[in-house]
C-alpha positions in Angstrom: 115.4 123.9 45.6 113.1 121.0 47.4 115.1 121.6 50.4 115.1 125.4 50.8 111.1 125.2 49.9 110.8 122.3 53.0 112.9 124.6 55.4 110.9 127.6 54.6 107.5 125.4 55.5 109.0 124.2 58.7 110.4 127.8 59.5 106.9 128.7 58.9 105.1 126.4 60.8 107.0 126.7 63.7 107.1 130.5 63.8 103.5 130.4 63.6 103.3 127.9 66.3 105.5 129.9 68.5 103.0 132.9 67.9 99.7 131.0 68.9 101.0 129.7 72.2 102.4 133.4 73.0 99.1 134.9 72.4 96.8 132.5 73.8 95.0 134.1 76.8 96.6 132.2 80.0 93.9 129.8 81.4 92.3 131.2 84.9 91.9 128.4 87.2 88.3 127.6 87.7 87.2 128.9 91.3 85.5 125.9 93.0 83.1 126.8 95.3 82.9 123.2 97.0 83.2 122.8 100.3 86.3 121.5 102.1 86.7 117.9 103.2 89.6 117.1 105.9 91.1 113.7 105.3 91.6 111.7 109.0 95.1 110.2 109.2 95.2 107.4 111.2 96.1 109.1 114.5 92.9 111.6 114.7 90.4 109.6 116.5 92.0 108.0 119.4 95.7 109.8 119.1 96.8 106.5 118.5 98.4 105.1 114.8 96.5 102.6 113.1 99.1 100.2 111.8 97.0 98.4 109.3 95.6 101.8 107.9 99.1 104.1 108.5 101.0 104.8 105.2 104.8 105.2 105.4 104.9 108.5 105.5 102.6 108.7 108.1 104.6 105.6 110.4 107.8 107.8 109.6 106.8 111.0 110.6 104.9 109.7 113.7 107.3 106.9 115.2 110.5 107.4 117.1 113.4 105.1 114.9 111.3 104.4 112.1 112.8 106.3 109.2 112.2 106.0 105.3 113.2 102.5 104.9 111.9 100.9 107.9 108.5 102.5 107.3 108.6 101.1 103.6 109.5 97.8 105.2 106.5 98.2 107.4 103.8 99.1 105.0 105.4 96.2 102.8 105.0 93.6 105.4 101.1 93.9 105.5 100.5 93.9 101.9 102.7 90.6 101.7 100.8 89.4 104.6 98.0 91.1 105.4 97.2 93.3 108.1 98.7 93.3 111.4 96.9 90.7 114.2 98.5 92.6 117.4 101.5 95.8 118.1 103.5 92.4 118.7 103.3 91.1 114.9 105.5 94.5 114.3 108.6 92.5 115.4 108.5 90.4 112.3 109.3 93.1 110.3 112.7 93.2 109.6 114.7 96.4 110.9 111.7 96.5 114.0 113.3 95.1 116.9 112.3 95.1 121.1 113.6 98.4 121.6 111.8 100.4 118.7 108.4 98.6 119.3 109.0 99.3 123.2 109.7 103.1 122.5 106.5 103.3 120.2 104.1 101.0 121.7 101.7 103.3 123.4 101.8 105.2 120.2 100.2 102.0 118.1 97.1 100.2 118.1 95.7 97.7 115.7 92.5 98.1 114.0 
C-alpha cells in the first residue's frame, strides 16, 4: 500500500512538473541596445601577426604550414617561456622549421 501511495506522489509530481515547464511563457531575449565593439586580431593594424599576442586559432588560419597542432605548439611555447624576442625565436618551437618560418616571415612581427 506504501508503495502504490509513493508511485502515485512521484507520478504526481512529475506530471505536474511536466505541465509547468510546458506552459511557462518562452523567455524573449532581452534587446540590447549597446553599441557594437569590434575586437582587433592581431593582424589589423599593420597587416602583420603579432606572435606574442596571436592565439592558435588565429596563427592557424593566418600562416601557410601551421595547422592545429603546430599552432598549439606555438602558443605553448610562449607561455612556457615567455613571449617571443625576434620571428627567429619561432625556430625553437618544435614542428617550425627554416622552410615554414621562411614562407611566413613577412607575415610576422614581434611586439
Amino acid at each position: 500500500m506504501r508503495t502504490g501511495y509513493f508511485n502515485s506522489l512521484v507520478f504526481a509530481l512529475l506530471t505536474t512538473a511536466s505541465i509547468a515547464a510546458t506552459a511557462a511563457p518562452a523567455a524573449k531575449p532581452e534587446s540590447n541596445n549597446a553599441p557594437m565593439v569590434m575586437e582587433v586580431s592581431p593582424t589589423a593594424q599593420s597587416g602583420r601577426i603579432d606572435l606574442n599576442a596571436a592565439d592558435a586559432s588565429t596563427l592557424q588560419k593566418e600562416l601557410s604550414g601551421i595547422g592545429e597542432a603546430k599552432a598549439q605548439a606555438i602558443v605553448a611555447y610562449r607561455d612556457i617561456n615567455g613571449p617571443f624576442a625576434s620571428v627567429d625565436e619561432l625556430l625553437e618551437v618544435k614542428g617550425i622549421g627554416k622552410a615554414i618560418l621562411d614562407r611566413n616571415r613577412d607575415k610576422l612581427e614581434v611586439n
